[in-house]
DSSP file (Angstrom, degrees, kcal/mol; ACC not computed):
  #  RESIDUE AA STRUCTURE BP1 BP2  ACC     N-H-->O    O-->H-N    N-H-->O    O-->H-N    TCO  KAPPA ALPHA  PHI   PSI    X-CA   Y-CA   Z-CA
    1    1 A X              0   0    0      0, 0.0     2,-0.4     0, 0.0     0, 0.0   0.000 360.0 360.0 360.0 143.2  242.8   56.6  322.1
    2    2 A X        -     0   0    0      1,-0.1     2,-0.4     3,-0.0     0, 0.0  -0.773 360.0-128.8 -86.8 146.0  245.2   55.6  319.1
    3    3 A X        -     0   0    0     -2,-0.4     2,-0.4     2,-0.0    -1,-0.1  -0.789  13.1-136.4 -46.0 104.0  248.7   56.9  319.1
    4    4 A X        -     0   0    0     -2,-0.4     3,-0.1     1,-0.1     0, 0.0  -0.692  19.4-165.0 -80.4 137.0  249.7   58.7  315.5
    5    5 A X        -     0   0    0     -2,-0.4     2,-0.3     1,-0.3    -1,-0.1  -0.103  53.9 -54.2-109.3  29.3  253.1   57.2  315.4
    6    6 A X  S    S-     0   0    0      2,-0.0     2,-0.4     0, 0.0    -1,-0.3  -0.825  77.0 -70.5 124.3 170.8  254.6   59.8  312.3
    7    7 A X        -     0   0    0     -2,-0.3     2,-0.4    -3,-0.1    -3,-0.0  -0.931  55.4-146.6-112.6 142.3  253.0   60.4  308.9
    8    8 A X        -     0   0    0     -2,-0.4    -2,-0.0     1,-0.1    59,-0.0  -0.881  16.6 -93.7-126.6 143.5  253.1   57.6  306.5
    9    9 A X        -     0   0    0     -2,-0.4    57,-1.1    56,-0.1     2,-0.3   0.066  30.3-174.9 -45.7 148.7  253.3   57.2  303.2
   10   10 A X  E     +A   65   0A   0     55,-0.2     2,-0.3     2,-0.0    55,-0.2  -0.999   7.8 170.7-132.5 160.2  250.4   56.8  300.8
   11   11 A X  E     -A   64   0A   0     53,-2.0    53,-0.7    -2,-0.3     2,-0.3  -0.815  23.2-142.6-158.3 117.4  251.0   56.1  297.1
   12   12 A X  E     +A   63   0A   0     -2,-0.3     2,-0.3    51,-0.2    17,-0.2  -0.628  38.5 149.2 -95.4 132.4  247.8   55.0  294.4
   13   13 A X  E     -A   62   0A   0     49,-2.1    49,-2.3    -2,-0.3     2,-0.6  -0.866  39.4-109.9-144.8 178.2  249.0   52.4  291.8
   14   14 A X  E     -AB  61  27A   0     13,-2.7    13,-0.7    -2,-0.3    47,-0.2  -0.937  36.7 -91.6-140.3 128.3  247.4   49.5  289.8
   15   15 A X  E     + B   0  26A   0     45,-1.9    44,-0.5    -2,-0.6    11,-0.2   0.260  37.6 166.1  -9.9 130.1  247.7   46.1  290.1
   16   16 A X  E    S+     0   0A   0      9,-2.3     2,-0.4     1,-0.5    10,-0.2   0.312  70.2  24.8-125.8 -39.7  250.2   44.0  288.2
   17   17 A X  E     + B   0  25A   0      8,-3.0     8,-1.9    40,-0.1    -1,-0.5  -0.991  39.2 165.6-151.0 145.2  250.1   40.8  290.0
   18   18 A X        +     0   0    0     -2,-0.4     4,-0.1     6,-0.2     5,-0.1   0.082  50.0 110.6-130.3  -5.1  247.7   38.8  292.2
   19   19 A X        +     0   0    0      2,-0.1     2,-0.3     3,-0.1     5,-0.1   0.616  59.5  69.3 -55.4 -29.1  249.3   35.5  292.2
   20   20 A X  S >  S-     0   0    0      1,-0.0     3,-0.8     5,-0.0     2,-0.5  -0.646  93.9 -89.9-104.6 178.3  250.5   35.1  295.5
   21   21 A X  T 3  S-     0   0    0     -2,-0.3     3,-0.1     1,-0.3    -2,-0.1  -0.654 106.3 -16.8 -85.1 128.7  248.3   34.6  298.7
   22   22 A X  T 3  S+     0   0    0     -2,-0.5    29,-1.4     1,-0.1    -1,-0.3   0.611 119.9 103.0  40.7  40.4  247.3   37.9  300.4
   23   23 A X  E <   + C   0  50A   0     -3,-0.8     2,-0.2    27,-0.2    27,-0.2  -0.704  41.2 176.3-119.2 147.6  250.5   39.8  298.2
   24   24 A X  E     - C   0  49A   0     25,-0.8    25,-2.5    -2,-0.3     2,-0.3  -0.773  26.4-137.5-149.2 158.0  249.8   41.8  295.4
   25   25 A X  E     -BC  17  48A   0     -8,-1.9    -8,-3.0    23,-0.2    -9,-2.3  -0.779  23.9-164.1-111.4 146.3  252.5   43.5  293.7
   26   26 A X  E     -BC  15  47A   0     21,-1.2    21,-0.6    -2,-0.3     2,-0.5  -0.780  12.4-142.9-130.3 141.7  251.4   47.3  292.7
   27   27 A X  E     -BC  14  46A   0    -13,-0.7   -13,-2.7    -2,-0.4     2,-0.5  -0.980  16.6-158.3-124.9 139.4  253.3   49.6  290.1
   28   28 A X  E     - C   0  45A   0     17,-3.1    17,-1.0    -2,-0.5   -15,-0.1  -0.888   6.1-154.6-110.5 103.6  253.3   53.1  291.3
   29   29 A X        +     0   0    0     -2,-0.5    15,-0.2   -17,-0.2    16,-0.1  -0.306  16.7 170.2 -55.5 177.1  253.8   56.2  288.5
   30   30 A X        -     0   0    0     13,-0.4    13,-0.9    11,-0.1     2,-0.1  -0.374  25.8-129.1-159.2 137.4  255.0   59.0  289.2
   31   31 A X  E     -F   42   0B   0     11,-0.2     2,-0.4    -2,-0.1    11,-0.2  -0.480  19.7-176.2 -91.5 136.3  256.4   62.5  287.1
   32   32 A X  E     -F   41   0B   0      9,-3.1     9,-0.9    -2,-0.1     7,-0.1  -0.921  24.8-125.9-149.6 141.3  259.5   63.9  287.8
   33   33 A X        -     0   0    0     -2,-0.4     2,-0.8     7,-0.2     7,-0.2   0.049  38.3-111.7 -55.3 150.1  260.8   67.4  285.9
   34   34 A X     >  -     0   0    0      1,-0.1     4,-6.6     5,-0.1     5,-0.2  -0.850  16.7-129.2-118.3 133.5  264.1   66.8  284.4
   35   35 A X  T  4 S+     0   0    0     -2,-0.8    -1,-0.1     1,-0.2    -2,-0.1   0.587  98.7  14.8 -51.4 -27.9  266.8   68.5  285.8
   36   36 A X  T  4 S+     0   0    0      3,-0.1    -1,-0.2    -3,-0.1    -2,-0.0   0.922 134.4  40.9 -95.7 -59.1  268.5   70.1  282.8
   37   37 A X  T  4 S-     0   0    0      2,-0.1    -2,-0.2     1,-0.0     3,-0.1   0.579  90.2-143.0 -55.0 -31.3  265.6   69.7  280.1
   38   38 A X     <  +     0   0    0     -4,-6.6     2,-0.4     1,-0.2    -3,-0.1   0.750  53.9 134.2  72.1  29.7  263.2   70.5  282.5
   39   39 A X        -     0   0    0     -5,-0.2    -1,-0.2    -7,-0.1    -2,-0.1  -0.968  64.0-108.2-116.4 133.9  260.5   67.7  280.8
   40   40 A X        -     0   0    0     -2,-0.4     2,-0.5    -7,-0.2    -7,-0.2  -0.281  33.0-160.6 -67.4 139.7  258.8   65.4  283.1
   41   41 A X  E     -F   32   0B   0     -9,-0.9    -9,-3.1    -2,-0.1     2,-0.3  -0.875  24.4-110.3-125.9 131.9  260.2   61.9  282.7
   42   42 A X  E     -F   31   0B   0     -2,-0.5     2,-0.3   -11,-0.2   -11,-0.2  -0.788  33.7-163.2 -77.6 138.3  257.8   58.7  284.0
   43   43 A X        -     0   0    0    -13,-0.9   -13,-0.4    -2,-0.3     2,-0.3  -0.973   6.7-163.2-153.0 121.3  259.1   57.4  286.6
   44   44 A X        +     0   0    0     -2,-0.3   -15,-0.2   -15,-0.2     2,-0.2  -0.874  15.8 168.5 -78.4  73.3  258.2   53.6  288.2
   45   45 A X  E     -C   28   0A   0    -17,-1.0   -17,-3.1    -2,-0.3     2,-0.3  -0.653  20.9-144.9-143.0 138.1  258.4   51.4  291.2
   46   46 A X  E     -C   27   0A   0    -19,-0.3     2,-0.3    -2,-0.2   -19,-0.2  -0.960  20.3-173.8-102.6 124.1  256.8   48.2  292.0
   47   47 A X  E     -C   26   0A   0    -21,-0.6   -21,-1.2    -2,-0.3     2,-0.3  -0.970  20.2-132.2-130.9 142.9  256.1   47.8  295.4
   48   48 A X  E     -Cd  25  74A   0     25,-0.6    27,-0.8    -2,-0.3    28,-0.3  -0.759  30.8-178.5 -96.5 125.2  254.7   44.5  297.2
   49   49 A X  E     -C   24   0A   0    -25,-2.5   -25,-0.8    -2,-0.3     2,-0.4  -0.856  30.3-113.5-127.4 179.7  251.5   45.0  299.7
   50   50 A X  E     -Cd  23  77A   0     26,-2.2    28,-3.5    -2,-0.2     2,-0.3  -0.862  23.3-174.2-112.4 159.4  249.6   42.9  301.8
   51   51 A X    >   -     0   0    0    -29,-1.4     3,-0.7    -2,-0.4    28,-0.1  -0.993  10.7-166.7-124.8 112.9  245.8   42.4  300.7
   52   52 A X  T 3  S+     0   0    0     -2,-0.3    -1,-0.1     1,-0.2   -29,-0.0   0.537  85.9  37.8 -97.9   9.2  244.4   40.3  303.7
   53   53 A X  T 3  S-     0   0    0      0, 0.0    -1,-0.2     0, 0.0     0, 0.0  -0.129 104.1-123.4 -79.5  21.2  241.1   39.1  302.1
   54   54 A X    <   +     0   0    0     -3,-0.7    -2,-0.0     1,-0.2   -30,-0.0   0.886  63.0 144.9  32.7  74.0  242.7   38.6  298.4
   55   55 A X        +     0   0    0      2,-0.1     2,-0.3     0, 0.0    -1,-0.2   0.082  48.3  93.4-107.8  20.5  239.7   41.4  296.8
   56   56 A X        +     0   0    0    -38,-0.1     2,-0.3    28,-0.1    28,-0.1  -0.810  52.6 171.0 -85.1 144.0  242.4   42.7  294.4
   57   57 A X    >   -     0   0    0     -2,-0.3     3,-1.2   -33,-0.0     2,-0.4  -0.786  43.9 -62.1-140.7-166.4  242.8   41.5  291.3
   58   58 A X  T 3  S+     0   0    0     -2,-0.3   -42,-0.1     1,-0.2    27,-0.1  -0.667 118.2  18.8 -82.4 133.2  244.9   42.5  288.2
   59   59 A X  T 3  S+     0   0    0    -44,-0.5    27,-2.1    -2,-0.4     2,-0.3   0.442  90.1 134.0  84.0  18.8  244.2   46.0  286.6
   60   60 A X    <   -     0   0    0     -3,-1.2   -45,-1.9    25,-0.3     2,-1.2  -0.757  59.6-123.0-101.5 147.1  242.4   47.4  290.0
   61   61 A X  E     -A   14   0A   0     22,-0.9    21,-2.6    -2,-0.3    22,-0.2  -0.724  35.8-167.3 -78.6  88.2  243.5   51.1  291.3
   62   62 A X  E     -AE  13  81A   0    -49,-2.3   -49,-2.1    -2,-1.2     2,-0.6  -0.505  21.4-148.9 -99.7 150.2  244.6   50.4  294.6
   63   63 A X  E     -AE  12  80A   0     17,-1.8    16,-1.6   -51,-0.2    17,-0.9  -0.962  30.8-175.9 -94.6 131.2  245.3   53.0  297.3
   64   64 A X  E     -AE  11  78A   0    -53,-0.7   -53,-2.0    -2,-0.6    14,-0.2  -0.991  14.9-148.4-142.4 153.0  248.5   51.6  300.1
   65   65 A X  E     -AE  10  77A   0     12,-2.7    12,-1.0    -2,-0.2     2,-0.4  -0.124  22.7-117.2-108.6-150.8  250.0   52.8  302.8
   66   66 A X  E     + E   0  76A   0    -57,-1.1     2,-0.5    10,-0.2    10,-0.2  -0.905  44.8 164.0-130.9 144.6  253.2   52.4  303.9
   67   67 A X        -     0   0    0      8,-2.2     3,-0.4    -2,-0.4   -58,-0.0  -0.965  50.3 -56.4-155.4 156.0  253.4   50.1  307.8
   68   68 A X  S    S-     0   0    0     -2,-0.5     2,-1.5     1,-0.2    -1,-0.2   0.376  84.7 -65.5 -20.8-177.5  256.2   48.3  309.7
   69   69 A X        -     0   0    0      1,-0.1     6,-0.2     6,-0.1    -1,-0.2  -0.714  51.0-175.2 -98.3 101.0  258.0   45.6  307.7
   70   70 A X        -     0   0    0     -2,-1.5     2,-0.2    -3,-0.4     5,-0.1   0.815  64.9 -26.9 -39.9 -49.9  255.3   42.7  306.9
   71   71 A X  S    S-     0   0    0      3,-1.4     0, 0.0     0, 0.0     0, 0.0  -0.497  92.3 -54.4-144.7-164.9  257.9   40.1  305.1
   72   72 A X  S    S+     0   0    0     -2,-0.2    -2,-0.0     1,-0.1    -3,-0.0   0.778 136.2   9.6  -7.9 -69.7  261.0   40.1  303.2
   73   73 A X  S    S+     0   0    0     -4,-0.0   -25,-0.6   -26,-0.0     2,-0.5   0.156 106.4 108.5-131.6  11.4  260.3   42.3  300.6
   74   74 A X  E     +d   48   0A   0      1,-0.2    -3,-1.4   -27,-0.1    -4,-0.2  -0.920  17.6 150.8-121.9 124.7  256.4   43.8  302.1
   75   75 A X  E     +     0   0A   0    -27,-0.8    -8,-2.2    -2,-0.5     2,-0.3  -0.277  49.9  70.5-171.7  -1.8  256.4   46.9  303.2
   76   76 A X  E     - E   0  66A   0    -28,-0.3   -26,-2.2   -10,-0.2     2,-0.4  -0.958  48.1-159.1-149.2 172.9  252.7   47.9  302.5
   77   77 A X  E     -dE  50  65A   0    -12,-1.0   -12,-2.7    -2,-0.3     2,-0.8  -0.986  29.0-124.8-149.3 149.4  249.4   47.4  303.3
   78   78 A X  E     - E   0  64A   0    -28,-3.5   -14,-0.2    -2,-0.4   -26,-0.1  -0.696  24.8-173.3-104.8 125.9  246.5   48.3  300.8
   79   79 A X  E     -     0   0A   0    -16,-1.6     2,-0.2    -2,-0.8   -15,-0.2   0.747  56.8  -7.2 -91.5 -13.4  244.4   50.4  302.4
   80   80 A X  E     - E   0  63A   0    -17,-0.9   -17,-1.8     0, 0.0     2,-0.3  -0.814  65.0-123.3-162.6 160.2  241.2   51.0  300.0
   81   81 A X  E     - E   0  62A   0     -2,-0.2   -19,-0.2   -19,-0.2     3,-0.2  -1.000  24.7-171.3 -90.7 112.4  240.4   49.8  296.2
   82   82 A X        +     0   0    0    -21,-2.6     2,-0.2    -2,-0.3   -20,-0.1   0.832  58.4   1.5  -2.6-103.8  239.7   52.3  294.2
   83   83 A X  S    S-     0   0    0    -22,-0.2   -22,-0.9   -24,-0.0     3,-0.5  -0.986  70.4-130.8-128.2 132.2  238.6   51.4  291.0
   84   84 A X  S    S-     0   0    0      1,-0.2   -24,-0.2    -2,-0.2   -26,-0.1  -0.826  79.7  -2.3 -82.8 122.1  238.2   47.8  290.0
   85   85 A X        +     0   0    0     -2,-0.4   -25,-0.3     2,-0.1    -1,-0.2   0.669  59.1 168.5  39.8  28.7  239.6   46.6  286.9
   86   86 A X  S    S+     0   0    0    -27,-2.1     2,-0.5    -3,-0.5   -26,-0.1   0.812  74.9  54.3 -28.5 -84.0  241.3   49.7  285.1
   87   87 A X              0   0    0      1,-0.2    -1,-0.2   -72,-0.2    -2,-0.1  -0.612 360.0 360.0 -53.4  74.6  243.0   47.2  282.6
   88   88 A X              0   0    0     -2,-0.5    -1,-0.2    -3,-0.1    -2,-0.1   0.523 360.0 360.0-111.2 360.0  240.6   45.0  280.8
C-alpha cells in the first residue's frame, strides 16, 4: 500500500522546448485579479520537467506534477500529455 506523502502540485502548460534529453521546459499561464484595478493580469512561469521517454514535443499541452528535486533546476515530472501539438 502506497503512502500519500502531502498534496502536490499540478499545473497544465504547453511546451516551449524539447531540446534537451528527457527535459522539456513548459510555460504555465495563469490570471491573477489586480489588486487595485481589480483586472486580471497574465501571469507566466517556465518550469523545467522530466519527460522519461522524450513523447513531448514543442506546442503539446502537457499536464506536471510537482516531485522531489530531479536536477538543478527540475522540479517536475510530466505526468500525462494532453493535447499534442497546440502550436502548429
Amino acid at each position: 500500500m502506497a503512502i500519500e506523502r502531502g498534496k502536490r502540485k499540478a499545473r497544465v502548460g504547453i511546451v516551449v522546448s524539447d531540446k534537451m534529453d528527457k527535459t522539456i521546459v513548459v510555460k504555465v499561464d495563469r490570471l491573477v485579479k489586480h489588486p487595485v484595478y481589480k483586472k486580471y493580469i497574465k501571469r507566466r512561469v517556465t518550469c523545467k520537467a522530466h519527460d522519461e521517454q522524450n513523447l513531448c514535443g514543442v506546442g503539446d499541452k502537457v499536464l506536471i506534477t510537482e516531485t522531489r528535486p530531479l536536477s538543478r533546476d527540475k522540479r517536475w515530472r510530466v505526468r500525462e500529455i494532453l493535447e499534442k501539438n497546440v502550436i502548429v
